[in-house]
N, C-alpha and C positions, 0 to 999 in steps of 0.2 A: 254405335259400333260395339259389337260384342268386348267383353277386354277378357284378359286372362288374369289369372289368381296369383296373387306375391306371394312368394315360401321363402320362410327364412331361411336361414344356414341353423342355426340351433346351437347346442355345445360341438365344435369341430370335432372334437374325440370321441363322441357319443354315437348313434346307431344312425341318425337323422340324415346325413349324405348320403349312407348306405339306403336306408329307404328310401330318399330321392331317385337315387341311382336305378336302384331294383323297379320301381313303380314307372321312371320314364322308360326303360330297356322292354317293358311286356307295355304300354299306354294303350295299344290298340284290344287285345285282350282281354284288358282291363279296364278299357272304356273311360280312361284319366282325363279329367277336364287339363285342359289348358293352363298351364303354369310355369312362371320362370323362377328359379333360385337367386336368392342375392345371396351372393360369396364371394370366393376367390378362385378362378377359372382354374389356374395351376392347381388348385388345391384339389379339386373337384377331380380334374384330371387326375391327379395321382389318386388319387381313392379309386374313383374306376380302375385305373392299373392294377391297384392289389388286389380289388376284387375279382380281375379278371373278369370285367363285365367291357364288353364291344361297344361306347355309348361314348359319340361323338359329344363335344362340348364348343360351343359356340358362345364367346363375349357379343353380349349384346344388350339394348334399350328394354326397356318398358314394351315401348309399342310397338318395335319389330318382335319382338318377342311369340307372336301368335304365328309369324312368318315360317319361324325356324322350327317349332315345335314338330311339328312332322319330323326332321328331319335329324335334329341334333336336340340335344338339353339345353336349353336357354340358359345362360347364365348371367346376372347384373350383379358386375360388381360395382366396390361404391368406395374404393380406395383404401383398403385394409387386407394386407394379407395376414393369412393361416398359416400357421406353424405345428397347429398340434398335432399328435401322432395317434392312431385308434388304440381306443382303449385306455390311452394317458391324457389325461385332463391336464391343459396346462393353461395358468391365469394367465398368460400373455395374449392366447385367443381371445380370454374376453369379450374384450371392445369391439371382435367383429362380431359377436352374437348378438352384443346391444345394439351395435350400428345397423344390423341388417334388421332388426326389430323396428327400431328408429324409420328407417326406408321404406318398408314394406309401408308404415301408416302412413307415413307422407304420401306417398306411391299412390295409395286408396284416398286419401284425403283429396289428392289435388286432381283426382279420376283418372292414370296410368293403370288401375289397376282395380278389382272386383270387389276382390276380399283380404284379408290377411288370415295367411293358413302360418303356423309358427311349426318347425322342429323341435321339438324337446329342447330344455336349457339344464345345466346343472347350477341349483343358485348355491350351490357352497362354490364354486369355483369363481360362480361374479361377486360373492361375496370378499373374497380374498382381495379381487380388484376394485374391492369399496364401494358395490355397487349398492344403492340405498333403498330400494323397493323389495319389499317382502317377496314380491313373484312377479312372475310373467303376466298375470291378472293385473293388480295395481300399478305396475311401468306402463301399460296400453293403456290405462287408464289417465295415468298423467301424461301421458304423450296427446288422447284426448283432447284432454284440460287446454296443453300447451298449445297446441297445433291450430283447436274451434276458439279459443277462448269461452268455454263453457262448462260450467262442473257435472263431471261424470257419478254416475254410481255403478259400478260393474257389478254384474254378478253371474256367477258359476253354473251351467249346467252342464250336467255330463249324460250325452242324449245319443241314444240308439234305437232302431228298428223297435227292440218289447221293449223297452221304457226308459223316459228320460227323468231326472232327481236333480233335485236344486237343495244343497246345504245350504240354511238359513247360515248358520255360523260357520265358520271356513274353515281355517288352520288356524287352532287357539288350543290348547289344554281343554280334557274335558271338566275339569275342576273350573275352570275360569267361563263354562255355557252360560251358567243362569245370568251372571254378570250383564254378558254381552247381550243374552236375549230378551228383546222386548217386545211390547206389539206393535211399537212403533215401527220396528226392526222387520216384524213380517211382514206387514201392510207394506212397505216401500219393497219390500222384496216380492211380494206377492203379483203386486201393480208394474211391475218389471216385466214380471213373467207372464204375464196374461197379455199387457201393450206387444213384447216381442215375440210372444209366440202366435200372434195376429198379422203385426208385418213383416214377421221373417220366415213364418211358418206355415205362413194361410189361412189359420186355423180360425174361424170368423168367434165364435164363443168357446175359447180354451177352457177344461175343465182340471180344477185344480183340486188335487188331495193333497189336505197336509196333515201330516203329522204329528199326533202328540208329543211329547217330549217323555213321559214316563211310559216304566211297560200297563200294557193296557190302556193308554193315554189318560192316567191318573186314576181312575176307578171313582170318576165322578168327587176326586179332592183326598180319597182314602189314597191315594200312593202320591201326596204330593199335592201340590195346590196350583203348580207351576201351570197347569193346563187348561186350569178354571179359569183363574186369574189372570193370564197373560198369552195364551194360543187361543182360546175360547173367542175373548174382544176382539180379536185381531180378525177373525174370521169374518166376524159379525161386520165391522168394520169396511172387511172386502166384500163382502155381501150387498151391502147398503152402496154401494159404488158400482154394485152390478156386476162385477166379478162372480163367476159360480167356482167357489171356494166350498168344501165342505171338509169336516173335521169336528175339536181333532180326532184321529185316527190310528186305531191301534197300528205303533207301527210292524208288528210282526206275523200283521194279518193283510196288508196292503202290496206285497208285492209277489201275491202266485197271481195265474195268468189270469183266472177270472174277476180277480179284484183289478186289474189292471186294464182289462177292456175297457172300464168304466172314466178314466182322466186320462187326459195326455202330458200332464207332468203333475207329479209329488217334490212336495214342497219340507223336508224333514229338518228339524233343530239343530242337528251339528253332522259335521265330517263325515263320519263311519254310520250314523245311521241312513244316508244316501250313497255311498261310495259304496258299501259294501253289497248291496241284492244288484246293483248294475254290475260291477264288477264279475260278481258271479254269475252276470244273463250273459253279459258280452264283454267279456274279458279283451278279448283278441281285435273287438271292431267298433268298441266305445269312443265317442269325440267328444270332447271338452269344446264345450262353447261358450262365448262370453256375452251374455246378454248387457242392456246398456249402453253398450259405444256406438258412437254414430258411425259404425262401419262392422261388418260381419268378420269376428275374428270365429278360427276354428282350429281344433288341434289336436292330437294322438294323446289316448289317454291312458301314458305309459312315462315311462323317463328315458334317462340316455343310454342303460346298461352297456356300462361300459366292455362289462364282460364280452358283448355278441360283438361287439365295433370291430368294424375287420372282418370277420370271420365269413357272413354273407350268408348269417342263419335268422338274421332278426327277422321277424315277421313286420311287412308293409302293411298288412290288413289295419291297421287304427287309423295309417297317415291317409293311406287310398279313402276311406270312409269320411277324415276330416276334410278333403280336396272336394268329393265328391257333396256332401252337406252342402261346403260353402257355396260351392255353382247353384246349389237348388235352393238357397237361402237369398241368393245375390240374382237380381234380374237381370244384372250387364252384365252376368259373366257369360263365357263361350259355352 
């Protein structure tokens, strides 16, 4: 049986109902896979109200869920109401961002459900609620853990139509890279990326470019040794395991569109060196994908701006693109 895609609720005050809302009200249009919300039906309902969007809401299952979609927005709740107001973050939602996070993988784990698409979260506001996971990345990670009994390694892709980029190192100071990076470090990153963009992508021999780490990717040890010494092995490493890894790679000549014909994902040493040329191809319909987990997470790769919450200006094109991914990533979905 086909299944449809879990969507979280996200930060309640943030943009993420509003893009639910907007993406189910045009589905046909827009050709929206199949998906139910875990939230709180009144909540949902009153957001559609302000927005003055016409978009029936329906409390329902998992598996009725594919029933109603034509017809209403599905909604699962999971016993936590919403309070928060747009554009006012307030830590008492919390618990339902984690809970509907929580669900979504259960949902997918126990086959209710396809994939786990997530709404933007704000982590300073679960922080206040003590919530203990750096991001949304390592919480699905240890839900993972908890759920298979088996240790995860998550890792980051942020993947669009001209190009998808894997930061080796994540969210760290750039002072604190060299620390973090090793070739141990690529090589499990690398062997991540090439396994998943084979079963989740198709892609029989993924071709990976990565990254030096200095400009001009060290000038052969004259601007640094970091590239010789520790990007270099690691290649070599993935090479010898049949990985077509090649590097490393100036990275300021790796991402106009002829260098880019050439791999289906670059592999770059911290944050801003990968964040930054996607951002700038596809700002507006880039998805964050979480390579690793034994289930297809996918998600908008933007935050909650609080600013547009409400107002019925945020653009759906990232969340549309992450729905859309996970059906083509996921063989059971609708």
């Amino acid at each position: 049986m086909n299944l449809p895609l879990a969507l979280t609720l996200g930060e309640p005050a943030g943009i993420g109902p509003d893009l639910t809302l907007a993406i189910w009200s045009k589905r046909r249009e827009l050709a929206a896979p199949p998906f139910y919300l875990l939230g709180d039906p009144a909540f949902i309902g009153a957001r559609a109200y302000a927005l003055g969007l016409s978009v029936p809401i329906v409390e329902t299952t998992p598996t009725n869920s594919r029933l109603v979609f034509d017809r209403a927005l599905p909604v699962v709740p999971f016993g936590l109401r919403v309070t928060a107001r747009a554009g006012r973050p307030d830590p008492s939602s919390a618990p339902a961002a984690i809970g509907a996070i929580r669900t979504a993988v259960a949902d997918v784990l126990a086959g209710r459900a396809a994939a786990v698409v997530t709404n933007p979260i704000a982590k300073s506001v679960l922080y206040q609620a003590r919530f203990p996971d750096p991001g949304h990345t390592e919480y699905l990670a240890r839900l993972a853990e908890e759920m298979t009994g088996t240790p995860v390694r998550p890792v980051m892709m942020l993947w669009s139509p001209e190009l998808a980029v894997v930061p080796v190192t994540i969210h760290i100071p750039l002072c604190d890279v060299m620390s973090a990076l090793t070739a141990d470090l690529i090589v499990e990153t690398g062997r991540i990326v090439a396994r998943d963009m084979t079963a989740r992508f198709g892609i029989t021999h993924p071709r990976l470019a990565i990254a030096g780490l200095n400009p001009h990717a060290g000038e052969d040890g004259t601007i640094g040794r970091e590239d010789v010494e520790v990007v270099a092995p690691a290649i070599k490493r993935l090479k010898a395991e049949g990985i077509d890894a090649r590097g490393p790679l100036p990275a300021d000549a790796m991402f106009h569109s002829v260098a880019r014909a050439t791999y289906d994902a670059a592999l770059c040493m911290y944050h801003d060196q990968a964040l930054i040329p996607i951002k700038t191809l596809a700002f507006h319909h880039g998805v964050n994908v979480t390579l690793g987990l034994p289930f297809v997470r996918t998600s908008p790769d933007h935050g909650t701006a609080f600013d547009l919450a409400g107002t019925g200006r945020a653009d759906p094109s990232s969340l549309l693109a992450a729905l859309k991914l996970a059906a083509r990533m996921t063989p059971a979905a609708a």
